[in-house]
C-alpha positions in Angstrom: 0.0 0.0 0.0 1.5 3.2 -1.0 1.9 5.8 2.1 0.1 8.5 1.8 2.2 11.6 0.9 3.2 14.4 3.6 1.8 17.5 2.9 3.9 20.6 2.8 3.6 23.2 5.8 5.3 26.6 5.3 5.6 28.7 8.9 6.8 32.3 8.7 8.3 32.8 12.2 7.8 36.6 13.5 10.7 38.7 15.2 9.7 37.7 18.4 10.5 34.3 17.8 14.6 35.1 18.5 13.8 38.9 20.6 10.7 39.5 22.8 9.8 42.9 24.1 12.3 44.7 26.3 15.1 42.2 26.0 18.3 43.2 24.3 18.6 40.7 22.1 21.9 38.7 23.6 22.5 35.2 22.0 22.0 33.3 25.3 18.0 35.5 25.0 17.9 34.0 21.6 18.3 30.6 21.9 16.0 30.5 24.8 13.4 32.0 23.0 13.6 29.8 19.8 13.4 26.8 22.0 9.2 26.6 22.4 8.3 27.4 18.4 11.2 25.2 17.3 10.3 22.5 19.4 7.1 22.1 18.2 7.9 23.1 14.7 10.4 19.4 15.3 7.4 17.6 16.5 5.2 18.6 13.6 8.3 17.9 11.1 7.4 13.7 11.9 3.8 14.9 9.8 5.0 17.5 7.3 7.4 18.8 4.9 8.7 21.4 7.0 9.4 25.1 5.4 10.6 28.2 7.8 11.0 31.6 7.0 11.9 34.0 9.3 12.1 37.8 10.4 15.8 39.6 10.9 14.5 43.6 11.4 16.8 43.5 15.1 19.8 41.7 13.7 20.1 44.3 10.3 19.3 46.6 13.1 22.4 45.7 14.9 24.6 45.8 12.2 23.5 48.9 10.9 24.5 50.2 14.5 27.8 48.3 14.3 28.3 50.2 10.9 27.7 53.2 12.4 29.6 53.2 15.2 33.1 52.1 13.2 34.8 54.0 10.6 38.1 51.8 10.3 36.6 49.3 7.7 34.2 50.0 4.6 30.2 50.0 5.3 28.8 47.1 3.6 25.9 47.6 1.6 22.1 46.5 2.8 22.1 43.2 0.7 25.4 41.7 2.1 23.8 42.6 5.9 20.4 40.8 4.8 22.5 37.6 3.7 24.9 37.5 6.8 21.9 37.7 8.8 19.9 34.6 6.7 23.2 32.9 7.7 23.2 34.0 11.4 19.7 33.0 12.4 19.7 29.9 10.0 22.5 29.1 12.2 20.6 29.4 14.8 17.3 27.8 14.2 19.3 24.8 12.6 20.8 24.4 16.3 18.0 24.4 17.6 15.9 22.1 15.6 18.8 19.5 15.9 18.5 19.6 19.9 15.0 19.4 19.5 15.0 16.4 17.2 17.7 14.7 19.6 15.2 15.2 22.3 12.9 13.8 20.6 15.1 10.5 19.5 15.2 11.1 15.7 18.4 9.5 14.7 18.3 11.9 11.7 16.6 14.2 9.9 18.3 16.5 6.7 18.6 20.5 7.8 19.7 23.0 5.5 19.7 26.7 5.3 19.2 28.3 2.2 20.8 31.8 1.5 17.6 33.4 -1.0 17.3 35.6 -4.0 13.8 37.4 -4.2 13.4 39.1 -7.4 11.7 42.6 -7.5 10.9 44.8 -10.3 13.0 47.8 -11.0 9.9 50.0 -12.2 7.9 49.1 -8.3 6.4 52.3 -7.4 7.7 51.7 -3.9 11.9 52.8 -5.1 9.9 56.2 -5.5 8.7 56.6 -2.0 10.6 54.9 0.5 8.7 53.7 3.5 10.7 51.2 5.2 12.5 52.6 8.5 15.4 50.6 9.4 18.7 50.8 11.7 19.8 53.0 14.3 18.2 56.3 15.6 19.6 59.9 14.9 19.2 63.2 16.0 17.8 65.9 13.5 21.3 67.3 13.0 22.8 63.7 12.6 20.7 62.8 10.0 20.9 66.0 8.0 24.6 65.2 7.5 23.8 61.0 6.5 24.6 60.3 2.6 20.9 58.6 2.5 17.2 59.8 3.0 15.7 59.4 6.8 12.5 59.5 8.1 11.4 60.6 10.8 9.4 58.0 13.5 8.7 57.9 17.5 12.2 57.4 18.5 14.1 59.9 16.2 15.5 60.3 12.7 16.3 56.7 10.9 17.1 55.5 7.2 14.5 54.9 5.1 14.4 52.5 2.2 11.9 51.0 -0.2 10.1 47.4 0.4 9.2 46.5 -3.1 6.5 43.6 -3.6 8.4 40.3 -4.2 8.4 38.7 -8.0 9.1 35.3 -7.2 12.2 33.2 -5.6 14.8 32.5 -7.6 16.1 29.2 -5.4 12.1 28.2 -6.1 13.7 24.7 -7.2 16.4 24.0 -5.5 13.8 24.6 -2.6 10.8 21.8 -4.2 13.6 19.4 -4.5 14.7 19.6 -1.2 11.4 19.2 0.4 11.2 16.3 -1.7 14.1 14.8 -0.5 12.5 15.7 2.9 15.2 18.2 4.1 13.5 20.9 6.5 14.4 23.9 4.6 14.9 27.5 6.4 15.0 30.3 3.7 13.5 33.5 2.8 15.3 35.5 5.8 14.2 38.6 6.2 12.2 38.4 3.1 15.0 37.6 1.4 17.8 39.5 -0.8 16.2 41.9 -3.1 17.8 41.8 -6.8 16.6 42.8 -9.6 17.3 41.2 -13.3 20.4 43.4 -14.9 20.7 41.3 -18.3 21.7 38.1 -17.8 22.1 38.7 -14.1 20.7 39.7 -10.7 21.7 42.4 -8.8 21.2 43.6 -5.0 19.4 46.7 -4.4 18.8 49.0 -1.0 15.1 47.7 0.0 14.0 45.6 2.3 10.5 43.0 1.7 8.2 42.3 3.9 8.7 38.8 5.5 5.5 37.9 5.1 4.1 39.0 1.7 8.1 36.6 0.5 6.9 33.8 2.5 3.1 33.7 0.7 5.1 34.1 -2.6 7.3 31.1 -1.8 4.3 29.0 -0.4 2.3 29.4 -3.7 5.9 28.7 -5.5 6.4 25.2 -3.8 2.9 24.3 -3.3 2.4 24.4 0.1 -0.4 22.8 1.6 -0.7 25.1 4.7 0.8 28.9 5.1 1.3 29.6 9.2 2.5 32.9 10.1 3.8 32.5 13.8 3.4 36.1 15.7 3.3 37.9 19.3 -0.9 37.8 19.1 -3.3 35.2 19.4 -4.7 35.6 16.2 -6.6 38.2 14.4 -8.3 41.5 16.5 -11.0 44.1 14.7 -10.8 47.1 17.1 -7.3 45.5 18.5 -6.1 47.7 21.4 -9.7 49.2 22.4 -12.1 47.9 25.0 -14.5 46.4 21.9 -11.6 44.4 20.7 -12.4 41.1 19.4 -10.5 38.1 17.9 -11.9 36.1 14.4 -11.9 32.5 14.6 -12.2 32.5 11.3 -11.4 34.7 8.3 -12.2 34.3 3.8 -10.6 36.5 1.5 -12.7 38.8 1.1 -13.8 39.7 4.5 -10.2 40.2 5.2 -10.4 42.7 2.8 -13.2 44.2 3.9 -11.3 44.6 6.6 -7.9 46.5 5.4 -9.6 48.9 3.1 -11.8 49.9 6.7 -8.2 50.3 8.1 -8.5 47.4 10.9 -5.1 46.2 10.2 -1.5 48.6 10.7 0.3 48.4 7.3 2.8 48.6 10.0 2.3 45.2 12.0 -1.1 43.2 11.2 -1.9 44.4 7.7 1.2 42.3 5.6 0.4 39.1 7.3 -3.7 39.7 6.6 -2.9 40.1 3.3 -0.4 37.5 3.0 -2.7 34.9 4.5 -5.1 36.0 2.2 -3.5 35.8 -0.9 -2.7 32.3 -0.6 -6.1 31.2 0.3 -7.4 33.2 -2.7 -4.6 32.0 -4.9 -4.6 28.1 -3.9 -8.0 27.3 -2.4 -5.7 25.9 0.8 -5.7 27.1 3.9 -3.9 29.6 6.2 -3.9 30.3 9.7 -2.4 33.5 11.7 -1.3 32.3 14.9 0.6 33.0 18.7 4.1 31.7 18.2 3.2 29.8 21.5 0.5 28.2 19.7 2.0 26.6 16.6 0.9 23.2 17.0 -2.6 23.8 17.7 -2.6 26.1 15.2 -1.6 23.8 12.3 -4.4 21.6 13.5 -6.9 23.7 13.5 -7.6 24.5 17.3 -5.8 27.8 17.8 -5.1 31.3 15.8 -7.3 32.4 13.2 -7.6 30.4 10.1 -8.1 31.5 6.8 -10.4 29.5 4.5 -11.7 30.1 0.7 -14.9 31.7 0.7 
């Protein structure tokens, strides 16, 4: 009897999976924190064909400071931080999903982290308006003198650079065969490395994607059979932050947006992962669930989070 194939779960782990609130983001605060999502992401790996993307906003933010704060060696451009930091937290999550595995007795199970190209297009409105804050906070007279534009936010003065809508994944393949060969794959950090097509090759530009509109880009690319973004909230909140506020249990593609054009969701924080979720359900007639990174398992089967479903 031929065994019934796994089907392919894609989780998009939010910044708070490696730095909660208030902490400074030390390794040893890391590690610790990465230990409750990865653990169950290890337990549903013995189900599924594991995907993880994942967040990096704090760790560019860090080296953007340590830029900042050195002048002996050259200032490495946006893309080469985005990659070091695919390869630092891949590190990391790798690490952790091999203790958790050993915990769990599996003898072995194929890990690999992918360094990603996300293609973007060169005419994206977005490269006209920059909209992305990133790195360290200035003073007015600071920034004045910076040889790139800054905004203005809560804090102070920080860079600003566009986040362009991801084309597709260039390591699309490489990715589908791996899963095949039933490798959990962790790719797509920080949205990835923006490029864009110069000829017969890619380039890196200054921008920065949003995590979670990459991640519903690569699910649709691979064929995921579930798209799970892992966050700091319980689910899904109209009137979040008020007295009235109330969590869906359940969400279609177009009540969702419904929804963002009545402004329930920050562009800032909820709205990308509405949309993302979304956009998959619209796209694939699958399913995807917005979730408490405490709550992955329950989540994925169906008891937790708020689940997206075609409608």
């Amino acid at each position: 009897m031929k065994a019934e194939r796994k089907k392919i779960l894609l989780v998009a782990l939010g910044g708070n999976a490696l730095i909660k609130k208030g902490q400074q983001g030390a390794i040893e605060e890391q590690f610790e924190n990465l230990r409750r999502p990865i653990r169950q992401i290890a337990r549903l790996a013995n189900d599924y064909k594991v995907v993880i993307t994942h967040g990096n906003g704090p760790q560019v933010g860090s080296l953007l400071l340590q830029q900042e704060s050195c002048r002996e060696i050259p200032r490495l451009p946006l893309e080469i931080l985005v990659a070091q930091t695919e390869g630092q937290i891949g590190y990391m999550i790798e690490s952790s999903l091999d203790e958790a595995l050993m915990e769990m007795g599996t003898v072995y199970r194929p890990l690999v982290t992918l360094i990603t190209y996300v293609v973007v297009s060169v005419d994206d409105p977005a490269f006209d308006k920059p909209t992305k804050p990133i790195g360290p906070v200035f003073s007015r007279n600071a920034a004045d003198a910076l040889p790139y534009p800054t905004v203005k936010t809560a804090k102070g003065y920080r860079r600003v650079v566009a986040s362009p809508r991801p084309v597709t994944i260039i390591e699309k393949r490489e990715i589908t065969k791996l899963i095949e060969m039933d490798f959990i794959v962790i790719c797509c950090g920080g949205g990835g490395i923006p490029v864009i097509r110069e000829g017969r090759r890619f380039s890196g530009v200054d921008a920065v994607i949003d995590k979670d509109l990459a991640s519903v880009r690569l699910a649709q690319e691979i064929n995921a059979d579930i798209f799970l973004i892992a966050t700091d909230e319980a689910g899904v909140f109209l009137d979040y932050g008020t007295p009235d506020q109330k969590m869906l249990d359940r969400l279609t593609p177009p009540e969702a947006s419904l929804y963002l054009e009545a402004g329930h969701f920050p562009a800032g924080t909820m709205g990308p992962k509405v949309a993302a979720a979304a956009e998959f359900v619209r796209h694939t007639g699958k399913r995807a669930v917005i979730a408490s990174i405490d709550h992955i398992e329950p989540a994925v089967r169906a008891r937790s989070g708020t689940e997206f479903l075609p409608g």
